[in-house]
Backbone atoms as SQL, in Angstrom:
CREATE TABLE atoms (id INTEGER PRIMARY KEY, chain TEXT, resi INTEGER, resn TEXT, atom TEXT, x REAL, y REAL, z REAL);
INSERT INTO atoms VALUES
  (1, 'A', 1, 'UNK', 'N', -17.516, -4.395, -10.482),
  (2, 'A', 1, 'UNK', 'CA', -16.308, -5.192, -10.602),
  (3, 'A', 1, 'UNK', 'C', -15.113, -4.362, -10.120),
  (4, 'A', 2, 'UNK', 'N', -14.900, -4.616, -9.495),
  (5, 'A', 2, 'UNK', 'CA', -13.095, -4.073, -8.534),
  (6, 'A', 2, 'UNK', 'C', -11.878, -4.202, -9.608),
  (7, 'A', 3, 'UNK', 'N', -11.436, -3.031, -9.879),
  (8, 'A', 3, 'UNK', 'CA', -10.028, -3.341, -11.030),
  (9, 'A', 3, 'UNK', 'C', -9.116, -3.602, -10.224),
  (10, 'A', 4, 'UNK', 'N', -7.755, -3.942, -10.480),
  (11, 'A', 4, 'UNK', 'CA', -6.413, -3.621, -10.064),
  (12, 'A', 4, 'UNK', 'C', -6.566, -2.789, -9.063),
  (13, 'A', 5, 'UNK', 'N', -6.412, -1.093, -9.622),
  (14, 'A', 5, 'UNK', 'CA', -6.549, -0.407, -9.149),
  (15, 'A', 5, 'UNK', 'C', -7.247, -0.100, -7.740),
  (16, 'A', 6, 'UNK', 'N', -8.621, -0.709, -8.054),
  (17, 'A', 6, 'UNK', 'CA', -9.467, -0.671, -7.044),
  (18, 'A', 6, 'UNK', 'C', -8.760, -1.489, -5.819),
  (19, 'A', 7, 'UNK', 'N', -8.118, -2.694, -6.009),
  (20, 'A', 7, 'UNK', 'CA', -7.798, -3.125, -4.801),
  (21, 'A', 7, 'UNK', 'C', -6.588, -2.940, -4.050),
  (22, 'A', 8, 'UNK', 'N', -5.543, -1.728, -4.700),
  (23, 'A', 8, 'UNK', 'CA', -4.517, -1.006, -4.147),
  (24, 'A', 8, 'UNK', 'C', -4.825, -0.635, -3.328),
  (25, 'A', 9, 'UNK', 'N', -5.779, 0.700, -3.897),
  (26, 'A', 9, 'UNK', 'CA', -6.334, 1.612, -3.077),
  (27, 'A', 9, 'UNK', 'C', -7.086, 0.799, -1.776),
  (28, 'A', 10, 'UNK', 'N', -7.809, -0.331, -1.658),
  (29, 'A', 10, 'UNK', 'CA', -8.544, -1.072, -0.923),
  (30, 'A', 10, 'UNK', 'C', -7.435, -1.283, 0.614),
  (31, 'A', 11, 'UNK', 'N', -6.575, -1.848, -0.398),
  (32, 'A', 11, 'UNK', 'CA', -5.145, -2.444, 0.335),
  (33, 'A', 11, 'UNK', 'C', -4.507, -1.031, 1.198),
  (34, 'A', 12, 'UNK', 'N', -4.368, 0.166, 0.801),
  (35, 'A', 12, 'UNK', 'CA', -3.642, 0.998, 1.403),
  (36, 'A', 12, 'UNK', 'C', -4.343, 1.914, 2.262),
  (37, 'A', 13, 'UNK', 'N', -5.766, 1.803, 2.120),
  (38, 'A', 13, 'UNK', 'CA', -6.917, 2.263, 2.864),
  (39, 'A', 13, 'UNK', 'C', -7.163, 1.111, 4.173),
  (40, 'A', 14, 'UNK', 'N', -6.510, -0.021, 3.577),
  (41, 'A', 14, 'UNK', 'CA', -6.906, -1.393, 5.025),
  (42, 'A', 14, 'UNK', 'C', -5.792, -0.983, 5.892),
  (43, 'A', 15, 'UNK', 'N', -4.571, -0.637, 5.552),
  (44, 'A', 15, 'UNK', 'CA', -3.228, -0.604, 6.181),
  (45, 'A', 15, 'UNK', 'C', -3.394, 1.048, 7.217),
  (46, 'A', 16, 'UNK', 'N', -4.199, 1.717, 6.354),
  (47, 'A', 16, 'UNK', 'CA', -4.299, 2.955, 7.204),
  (48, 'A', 16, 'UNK', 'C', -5.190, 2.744, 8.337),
  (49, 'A', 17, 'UNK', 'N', -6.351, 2.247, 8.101),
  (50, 'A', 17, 'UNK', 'CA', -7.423, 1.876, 9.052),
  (51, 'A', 17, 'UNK', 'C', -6.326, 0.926, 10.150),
  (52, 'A', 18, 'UNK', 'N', -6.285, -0.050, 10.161),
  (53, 'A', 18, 'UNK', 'CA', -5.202, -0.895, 10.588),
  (54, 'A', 18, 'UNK', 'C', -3.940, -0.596, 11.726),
  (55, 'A', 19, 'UNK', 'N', -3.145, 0.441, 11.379),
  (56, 'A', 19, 'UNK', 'CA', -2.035, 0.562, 11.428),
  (57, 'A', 19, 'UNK', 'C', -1.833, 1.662, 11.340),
  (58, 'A', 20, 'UNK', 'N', -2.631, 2.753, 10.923),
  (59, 'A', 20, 'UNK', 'CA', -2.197, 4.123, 10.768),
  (60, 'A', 20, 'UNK', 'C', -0.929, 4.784, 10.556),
  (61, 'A', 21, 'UNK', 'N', -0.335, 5.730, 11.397),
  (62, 'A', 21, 'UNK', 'CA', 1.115, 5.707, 11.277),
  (63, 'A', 21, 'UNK', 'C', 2.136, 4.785, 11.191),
  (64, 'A', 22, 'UNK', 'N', 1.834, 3.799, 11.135),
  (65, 'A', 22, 'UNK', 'CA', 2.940, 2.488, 11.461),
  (66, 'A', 22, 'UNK', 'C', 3.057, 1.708, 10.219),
  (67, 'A', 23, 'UNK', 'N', 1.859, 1.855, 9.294),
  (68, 'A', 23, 'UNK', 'CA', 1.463, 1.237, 8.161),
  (69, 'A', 23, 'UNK', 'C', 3.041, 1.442, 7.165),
  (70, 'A', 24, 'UNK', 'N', 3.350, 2.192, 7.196),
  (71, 'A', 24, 'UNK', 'CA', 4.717, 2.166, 6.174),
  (72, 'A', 24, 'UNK', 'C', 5.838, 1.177, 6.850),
  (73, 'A', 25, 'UNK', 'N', 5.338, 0.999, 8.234),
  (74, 'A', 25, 'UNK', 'CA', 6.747, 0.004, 8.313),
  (75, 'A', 25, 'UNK', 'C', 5.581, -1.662, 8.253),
  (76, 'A', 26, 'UNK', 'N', 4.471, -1.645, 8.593),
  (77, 'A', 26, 'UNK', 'CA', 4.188, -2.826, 7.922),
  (78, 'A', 26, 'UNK', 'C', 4.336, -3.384, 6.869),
  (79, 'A', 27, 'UNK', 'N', 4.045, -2.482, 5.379),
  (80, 'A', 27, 'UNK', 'CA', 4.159, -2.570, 4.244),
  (81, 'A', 27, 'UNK', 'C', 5.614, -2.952, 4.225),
  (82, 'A', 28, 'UNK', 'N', 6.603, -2.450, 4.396),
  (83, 'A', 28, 'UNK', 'CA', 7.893, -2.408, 4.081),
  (84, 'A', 28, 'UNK', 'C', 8.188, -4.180, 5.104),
  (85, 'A', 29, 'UNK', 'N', 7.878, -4.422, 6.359),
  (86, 'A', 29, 'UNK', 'CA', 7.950, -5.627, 6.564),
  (87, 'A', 29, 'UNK', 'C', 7.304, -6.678, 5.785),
  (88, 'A', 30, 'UNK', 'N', 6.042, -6.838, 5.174),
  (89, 'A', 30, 'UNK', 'CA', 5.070, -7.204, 4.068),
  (90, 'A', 30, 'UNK', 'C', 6.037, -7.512, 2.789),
  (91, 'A', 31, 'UNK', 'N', 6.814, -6.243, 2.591),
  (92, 'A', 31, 'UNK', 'CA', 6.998, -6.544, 1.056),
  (93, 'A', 31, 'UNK', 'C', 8.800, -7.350, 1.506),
  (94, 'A', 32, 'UNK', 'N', 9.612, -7.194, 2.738),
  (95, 'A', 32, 'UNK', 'CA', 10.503, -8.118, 2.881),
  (96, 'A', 32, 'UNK', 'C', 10.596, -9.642, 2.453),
  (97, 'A', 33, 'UNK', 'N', 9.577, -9.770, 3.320),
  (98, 'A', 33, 'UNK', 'CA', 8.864, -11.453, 3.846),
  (99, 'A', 33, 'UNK', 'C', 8.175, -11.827, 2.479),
  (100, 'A', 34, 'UNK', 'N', 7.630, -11.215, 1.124),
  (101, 'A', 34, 'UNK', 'CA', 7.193, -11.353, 0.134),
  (102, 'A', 34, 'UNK', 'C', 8.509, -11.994, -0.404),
  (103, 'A', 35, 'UNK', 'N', 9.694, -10.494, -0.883),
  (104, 'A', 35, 'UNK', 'CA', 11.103, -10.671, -1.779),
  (105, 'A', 35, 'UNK', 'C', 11.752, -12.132, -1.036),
  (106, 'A', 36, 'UNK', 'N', 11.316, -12.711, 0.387),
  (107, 'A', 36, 'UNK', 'CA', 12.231, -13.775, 0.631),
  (108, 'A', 36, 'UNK', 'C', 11.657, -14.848, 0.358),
  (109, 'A', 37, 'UNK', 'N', 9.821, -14.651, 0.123),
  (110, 'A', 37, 'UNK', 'CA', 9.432, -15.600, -0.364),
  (111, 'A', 37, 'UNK', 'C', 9.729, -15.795, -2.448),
  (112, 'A', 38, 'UNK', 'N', 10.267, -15.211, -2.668),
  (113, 'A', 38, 'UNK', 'CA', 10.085, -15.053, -3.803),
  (114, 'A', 38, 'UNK', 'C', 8.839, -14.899, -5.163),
  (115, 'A', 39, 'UNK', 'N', 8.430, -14.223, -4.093),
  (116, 'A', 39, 'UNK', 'CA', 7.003, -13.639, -4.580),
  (117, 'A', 39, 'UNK', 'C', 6.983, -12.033, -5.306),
  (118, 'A', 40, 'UNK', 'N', 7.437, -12.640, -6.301),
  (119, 'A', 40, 'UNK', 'CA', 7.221, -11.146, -7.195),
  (120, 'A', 40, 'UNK', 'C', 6.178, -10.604, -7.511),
  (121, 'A', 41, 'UNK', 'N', 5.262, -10.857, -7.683),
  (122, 'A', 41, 'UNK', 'CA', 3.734, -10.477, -7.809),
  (123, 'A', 41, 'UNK', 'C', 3.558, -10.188, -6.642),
  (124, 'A', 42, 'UNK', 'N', 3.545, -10.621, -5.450),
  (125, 'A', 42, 'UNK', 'CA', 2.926, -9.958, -4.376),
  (126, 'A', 42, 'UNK', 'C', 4.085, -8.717, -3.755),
  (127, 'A', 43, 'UNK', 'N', 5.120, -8.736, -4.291),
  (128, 'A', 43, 'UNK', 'CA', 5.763, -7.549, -4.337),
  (129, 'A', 43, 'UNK', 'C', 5.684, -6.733, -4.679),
  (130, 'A', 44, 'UNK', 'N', 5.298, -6.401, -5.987),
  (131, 'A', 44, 'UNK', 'CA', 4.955, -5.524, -6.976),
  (132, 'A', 44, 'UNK', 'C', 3.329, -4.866, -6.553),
  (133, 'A', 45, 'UNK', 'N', 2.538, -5.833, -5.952),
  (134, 'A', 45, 'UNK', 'CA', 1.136, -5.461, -5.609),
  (135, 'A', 45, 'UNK', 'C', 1.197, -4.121, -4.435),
  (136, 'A', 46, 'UNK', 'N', 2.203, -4.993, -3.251),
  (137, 'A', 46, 'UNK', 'CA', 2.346, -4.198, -1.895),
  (138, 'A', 46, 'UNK', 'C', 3.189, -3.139, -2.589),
  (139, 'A', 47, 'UNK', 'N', 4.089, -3.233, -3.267),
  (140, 'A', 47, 'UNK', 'CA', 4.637, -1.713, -3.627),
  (141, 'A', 47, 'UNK', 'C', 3.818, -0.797, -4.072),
  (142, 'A', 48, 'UNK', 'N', 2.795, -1.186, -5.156),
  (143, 'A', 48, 'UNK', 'CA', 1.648, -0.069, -5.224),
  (144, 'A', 48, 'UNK', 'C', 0.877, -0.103, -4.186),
  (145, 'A', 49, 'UNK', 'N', 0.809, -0.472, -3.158),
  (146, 'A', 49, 'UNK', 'CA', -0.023, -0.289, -1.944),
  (147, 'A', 49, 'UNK', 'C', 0.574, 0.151, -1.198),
  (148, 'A', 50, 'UNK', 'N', 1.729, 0.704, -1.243),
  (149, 'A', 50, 'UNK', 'CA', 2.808, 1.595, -0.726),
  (150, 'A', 50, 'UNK', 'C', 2.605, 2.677, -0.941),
  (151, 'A', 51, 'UNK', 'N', 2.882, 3.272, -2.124),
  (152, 'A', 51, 'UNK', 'CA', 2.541, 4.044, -3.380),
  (153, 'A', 51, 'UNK', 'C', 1.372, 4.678, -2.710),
  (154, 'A', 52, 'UNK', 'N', 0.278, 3.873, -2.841),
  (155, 'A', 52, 'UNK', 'CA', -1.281, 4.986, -2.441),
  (156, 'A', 52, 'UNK', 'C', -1.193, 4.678, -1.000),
  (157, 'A', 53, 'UNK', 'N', -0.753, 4.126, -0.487),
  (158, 'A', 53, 'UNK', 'CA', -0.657, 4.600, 1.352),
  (159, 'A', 53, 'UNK', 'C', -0.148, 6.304, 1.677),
  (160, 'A', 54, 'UNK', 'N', 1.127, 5.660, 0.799),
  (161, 'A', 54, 'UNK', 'CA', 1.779, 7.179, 0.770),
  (162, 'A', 54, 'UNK', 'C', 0.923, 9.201, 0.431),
  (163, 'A', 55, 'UNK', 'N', 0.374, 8.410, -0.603),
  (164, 'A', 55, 'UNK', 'CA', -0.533, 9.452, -0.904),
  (165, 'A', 55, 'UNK', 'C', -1.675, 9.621, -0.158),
  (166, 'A', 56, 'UNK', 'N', -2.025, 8.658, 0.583),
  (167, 'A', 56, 'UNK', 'CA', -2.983, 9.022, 1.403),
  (168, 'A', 56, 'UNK', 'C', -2.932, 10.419, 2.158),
  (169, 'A', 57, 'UNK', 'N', -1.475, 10.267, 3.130),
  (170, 'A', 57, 'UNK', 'CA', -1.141, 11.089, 3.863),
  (171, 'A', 57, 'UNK', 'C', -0.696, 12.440, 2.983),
  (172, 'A', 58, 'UNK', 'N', -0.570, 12.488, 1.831),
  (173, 'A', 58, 'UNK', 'CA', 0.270, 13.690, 1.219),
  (174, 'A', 58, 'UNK', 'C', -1.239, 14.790, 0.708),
  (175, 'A', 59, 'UNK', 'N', -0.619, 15.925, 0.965),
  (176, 'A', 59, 'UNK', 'CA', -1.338, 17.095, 0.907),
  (177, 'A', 59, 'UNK', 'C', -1.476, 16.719, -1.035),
  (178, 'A', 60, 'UNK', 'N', -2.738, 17.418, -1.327),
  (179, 'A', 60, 'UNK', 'CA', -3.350, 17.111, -2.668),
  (180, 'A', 60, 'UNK', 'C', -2.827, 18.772, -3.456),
  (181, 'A', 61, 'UNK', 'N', -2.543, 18.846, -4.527),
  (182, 'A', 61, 'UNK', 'CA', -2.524, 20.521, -4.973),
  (183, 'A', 61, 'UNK', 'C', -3.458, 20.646, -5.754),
  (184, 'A', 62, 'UNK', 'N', -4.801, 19.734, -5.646),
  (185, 'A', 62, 'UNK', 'CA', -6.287, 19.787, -6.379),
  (186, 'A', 62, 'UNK', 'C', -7.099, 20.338, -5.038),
  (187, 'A', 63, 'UNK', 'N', -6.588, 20.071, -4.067),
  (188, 'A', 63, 'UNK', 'CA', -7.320, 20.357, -2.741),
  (189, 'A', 63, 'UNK', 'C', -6.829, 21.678, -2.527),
  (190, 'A', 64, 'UNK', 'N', -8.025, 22.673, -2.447),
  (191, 'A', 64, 'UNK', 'CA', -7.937, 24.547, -2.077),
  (192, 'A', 64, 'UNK', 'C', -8.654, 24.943, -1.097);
């Protein structure tokens, strides 16, 4: 069973595959076109799919 969680990460792993470097300005166009739809839930979703996009790319300080 896929949590929440699971489908952030799903979501910010599709945007990287996808879009790679560019993926932060998709997301950020994504979550525009959401706030004008007045879609708060799907705002709040793409912002955590922001969130772990972001971390995708960021160096880990568990990683030695």
């Amino acid at each position: 069973m896929m949590t929440r969680e699971h489908v952030v990460w799903a979501g910010a792993i599709w945007v990287e595959k996808i879009y790679g470097n560019d993926g932060a300005c998709f997301i950020h166009d994504r979550i525009d076109t959401l706030m004008h739809d007045d879609d708060i839930n799907g705002v709040e979703m793409w912002a955590k799919i922001g969130t772990a996009y972001n971390r995708l790319g960021a160096p880990s300080s568990r990683i030695h």
